[in-house]
C-alpha positions in Angstrom: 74.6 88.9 72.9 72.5 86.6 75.6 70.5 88.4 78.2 72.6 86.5 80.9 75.9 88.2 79.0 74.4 91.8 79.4 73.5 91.5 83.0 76.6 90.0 83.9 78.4 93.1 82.5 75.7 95.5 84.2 77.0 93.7 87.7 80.6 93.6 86.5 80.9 97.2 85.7 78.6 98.1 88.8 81.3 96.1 90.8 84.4 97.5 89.3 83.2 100.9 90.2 82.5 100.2 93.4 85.8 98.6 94.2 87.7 101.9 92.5 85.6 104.3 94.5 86.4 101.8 97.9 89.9 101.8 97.8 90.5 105.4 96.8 89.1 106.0 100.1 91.2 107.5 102.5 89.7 106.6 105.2 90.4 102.9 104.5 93.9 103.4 104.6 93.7 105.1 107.7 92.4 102.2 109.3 95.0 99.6 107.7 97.6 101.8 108.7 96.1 101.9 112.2 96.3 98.0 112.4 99.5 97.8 110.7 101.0 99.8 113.6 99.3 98.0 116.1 100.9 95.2 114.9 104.2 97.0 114.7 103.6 97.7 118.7 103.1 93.9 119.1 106.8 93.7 118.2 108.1 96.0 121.0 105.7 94.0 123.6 106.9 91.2 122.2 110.5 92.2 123.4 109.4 93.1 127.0 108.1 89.0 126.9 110.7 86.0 127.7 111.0 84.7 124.5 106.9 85.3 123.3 107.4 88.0 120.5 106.3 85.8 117.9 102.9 84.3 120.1 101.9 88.0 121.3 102.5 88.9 117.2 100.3 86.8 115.8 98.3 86.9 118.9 98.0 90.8 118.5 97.9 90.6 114.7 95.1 88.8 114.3 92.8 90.5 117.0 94.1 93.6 114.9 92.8 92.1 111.7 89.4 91.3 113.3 89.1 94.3 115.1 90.1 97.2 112.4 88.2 94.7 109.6 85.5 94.7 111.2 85.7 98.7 111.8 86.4 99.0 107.4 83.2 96.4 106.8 81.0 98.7 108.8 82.0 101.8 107.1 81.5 100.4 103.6 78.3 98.3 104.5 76.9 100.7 105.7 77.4 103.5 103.4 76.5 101.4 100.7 73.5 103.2 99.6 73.7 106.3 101.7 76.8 108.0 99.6 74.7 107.1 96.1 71.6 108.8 97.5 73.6 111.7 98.7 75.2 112.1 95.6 72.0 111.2 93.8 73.8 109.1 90.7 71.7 106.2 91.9 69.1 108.8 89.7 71.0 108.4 86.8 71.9 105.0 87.5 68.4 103.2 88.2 66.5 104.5 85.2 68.7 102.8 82.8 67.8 99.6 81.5 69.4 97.9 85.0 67.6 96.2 87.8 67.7 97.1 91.3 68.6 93.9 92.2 71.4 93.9 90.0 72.7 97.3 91.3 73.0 96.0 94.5 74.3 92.5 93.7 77.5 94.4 91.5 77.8 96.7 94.8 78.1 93.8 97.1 81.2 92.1 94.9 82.7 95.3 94.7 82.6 95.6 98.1 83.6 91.8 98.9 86.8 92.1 96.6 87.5 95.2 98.4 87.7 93.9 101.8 89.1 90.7 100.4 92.4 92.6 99.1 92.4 94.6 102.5 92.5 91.0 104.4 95.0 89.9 101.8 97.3 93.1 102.1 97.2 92.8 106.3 98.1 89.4 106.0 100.5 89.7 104.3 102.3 92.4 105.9 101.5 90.4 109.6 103.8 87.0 108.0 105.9 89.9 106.8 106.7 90.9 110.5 106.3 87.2 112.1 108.8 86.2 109.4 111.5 89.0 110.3 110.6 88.2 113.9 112.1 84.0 112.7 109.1 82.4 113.8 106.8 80.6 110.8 103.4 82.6 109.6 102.0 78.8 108.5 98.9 77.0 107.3 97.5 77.3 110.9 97.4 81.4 110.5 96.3 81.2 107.0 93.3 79.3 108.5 92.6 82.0 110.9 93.1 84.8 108.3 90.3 82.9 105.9 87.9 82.7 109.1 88.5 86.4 109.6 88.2 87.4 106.2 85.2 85.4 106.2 83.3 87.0 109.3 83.8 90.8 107.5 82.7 89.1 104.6 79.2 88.2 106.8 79.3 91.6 108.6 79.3 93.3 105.1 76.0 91.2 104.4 74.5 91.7 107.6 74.8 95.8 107.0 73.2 96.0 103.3 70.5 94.5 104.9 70.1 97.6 106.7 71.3 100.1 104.5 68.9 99.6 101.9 66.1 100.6 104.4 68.1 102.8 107.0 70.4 106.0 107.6 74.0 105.1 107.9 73.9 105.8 111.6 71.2 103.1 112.4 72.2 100.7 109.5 76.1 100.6 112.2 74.2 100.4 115.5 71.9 97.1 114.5 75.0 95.6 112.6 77.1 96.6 115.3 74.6 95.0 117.9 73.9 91.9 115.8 78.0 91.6 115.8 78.3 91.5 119.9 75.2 89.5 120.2 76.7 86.7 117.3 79.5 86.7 119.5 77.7 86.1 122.7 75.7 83.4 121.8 77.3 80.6 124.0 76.7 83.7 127.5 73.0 84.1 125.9 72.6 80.0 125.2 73.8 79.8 129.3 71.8 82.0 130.4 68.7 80.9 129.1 69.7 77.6 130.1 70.6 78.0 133.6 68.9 81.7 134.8 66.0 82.3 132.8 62.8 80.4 134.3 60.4 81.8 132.1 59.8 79.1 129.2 57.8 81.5 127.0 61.0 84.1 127.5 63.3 81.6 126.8 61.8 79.9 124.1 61.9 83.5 122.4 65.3 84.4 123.0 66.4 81.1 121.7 64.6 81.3 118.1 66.4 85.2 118.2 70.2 83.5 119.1 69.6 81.1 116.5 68.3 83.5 113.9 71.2 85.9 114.6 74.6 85.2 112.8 77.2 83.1 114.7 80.4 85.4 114.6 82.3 83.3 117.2 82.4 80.2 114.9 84.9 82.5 112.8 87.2 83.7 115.7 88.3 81.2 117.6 92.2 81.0 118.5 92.2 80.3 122.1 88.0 79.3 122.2 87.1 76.2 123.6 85.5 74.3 121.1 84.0 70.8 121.9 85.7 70.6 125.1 89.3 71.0 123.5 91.3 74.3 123.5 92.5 75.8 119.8 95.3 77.9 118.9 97.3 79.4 116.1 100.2 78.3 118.1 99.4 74.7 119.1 96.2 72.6 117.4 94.2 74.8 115.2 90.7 73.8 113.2 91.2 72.4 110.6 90.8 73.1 106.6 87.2 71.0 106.7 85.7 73.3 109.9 87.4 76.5 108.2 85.3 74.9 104.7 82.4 75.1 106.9 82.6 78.4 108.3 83.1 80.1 104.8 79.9 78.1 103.7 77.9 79.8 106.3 78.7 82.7 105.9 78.4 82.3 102.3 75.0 80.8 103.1 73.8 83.6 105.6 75.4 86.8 103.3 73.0 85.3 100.5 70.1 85.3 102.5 71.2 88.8 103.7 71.3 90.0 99.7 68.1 88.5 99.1 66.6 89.9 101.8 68.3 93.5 100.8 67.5 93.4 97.6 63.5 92.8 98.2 63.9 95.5 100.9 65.1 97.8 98.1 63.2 97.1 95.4 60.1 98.8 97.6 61.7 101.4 98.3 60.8 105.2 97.1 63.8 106.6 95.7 61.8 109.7 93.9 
């Protein structure tokens, strides 16, 4: 058996566990059942609406998506190394014939499947009620769904950056900040643009909006996006922008694990 076989099964099993121990997690599927039934309330809106139950559905189902996805990708980035620790089987674990860098690469695709199936199960349950609702869940929703799965995907990154330096506590509040600024970078772009006179200031902040992940670029039913207006229920992006998107953030989640994975190495765990 090749070297390359015996740390691909190190990863695999490190990844396998990590998935069991994620979705036996009841507070996981507290939160899916919390966007679930936000999603079921979008049906009696719906009814209140002339003839909009399906648009306010998807239109509700997808912020609920985003918005309890992003809630789950917190939780399990940022608990990533906290619950090992506390537990202290990364002990037992790390003085095995494993590399830290491979610990954390197998706990990172546990945790992607995991929030990929979550994605996967509230999607499906959303065309599930859109369906019984006779409107059409379509490719323009799947597109949406992939941009979203792809953003927790990114937020998961962006916390084991700080969770393999930082309490769980700190490692949400900077992943948490670095989420509403990545959304806010076309406010901060205008600002420094048209209020900020300082060009030393500005030159700053613009290096920092660059450097920070662009979570807009994944959200974006009802964004204005090179002067024309995209929906899920009109003109949507299309499969090469959504291609894009998941590259980035398969780009930037890299650079995240790399960085993660230097961080840890340094760290005292005895």
């Amino acid at each position: 058996m090749t070297a390359a076989v015996r740390v691909a099964q190190r990863i695999y099993g490190i990844a396998l566990n990590t998935f069991r121990e994620a979705v036996r997690n009841r507070v996981l599927f507290v939160l899916v059942m919390f966007a679930v039934g936000l999603m079921a309330f979008s049906l009696a809106l719906g009814e209140m609406s002339l003839r909009e139950d399906v648009r306010i559905l998807k239109d509700l189902g997808l912020a609920a998506m985003s918005g309890f996805g992003l809630v789950i990708a917190l939780f399990l980035g940022v608990n990533l190394l906290s619950k090992e620790l506390d537990r202290k089987t990364v002990y037992a674990i790390l003085p095995k014939p494993i590399a830290r860098w491979e610990f954390l690469l197998g706990k990172h695709i546990g945790l992607v499947c995991t929030m990929v199936v979550l994605v996967s199960l509230m999607s499906a349950v959303l065309a599930a009620m859109v369906t019984a609702k006779g409107g059409h869940h379509g490719e323009l929703m799947l597109r949406a769904e992939v941009l979203i799965a792809a953003e927790l995907l990114l937020v998961v990154g962006v916390a084991m950056v700080f969770s393999s330096f930082s309490s769980p506590y700190l490692s949400a509040m900077f992943t948490g900040a670095l989420w509403v600024i990545g959304r806010s970078t076309a406010e901060l772009e205008a600002f420094v643009a048209n209020k900020l006179d300082d060009p030393v200031v500005g030159s700053i902040l613009r290096a920092c909006v660059e450097a920070t992940p662009d979570f807009r670029m994944f959200y974006v039913s009802g964004a204005n996006l090179a002067g024309e207006l995209v929906s899920v229920h009109d003109s949507f992006v299309t499969w090469g922008y959504v291609g894009l998107a998941c590259l980035y953030a398969l780009l930037y989640s890299a650079i995240c694990l790399a960085i993660a994975c230097g961080l840890f190495a340094r760290r005292d765990l005895v």
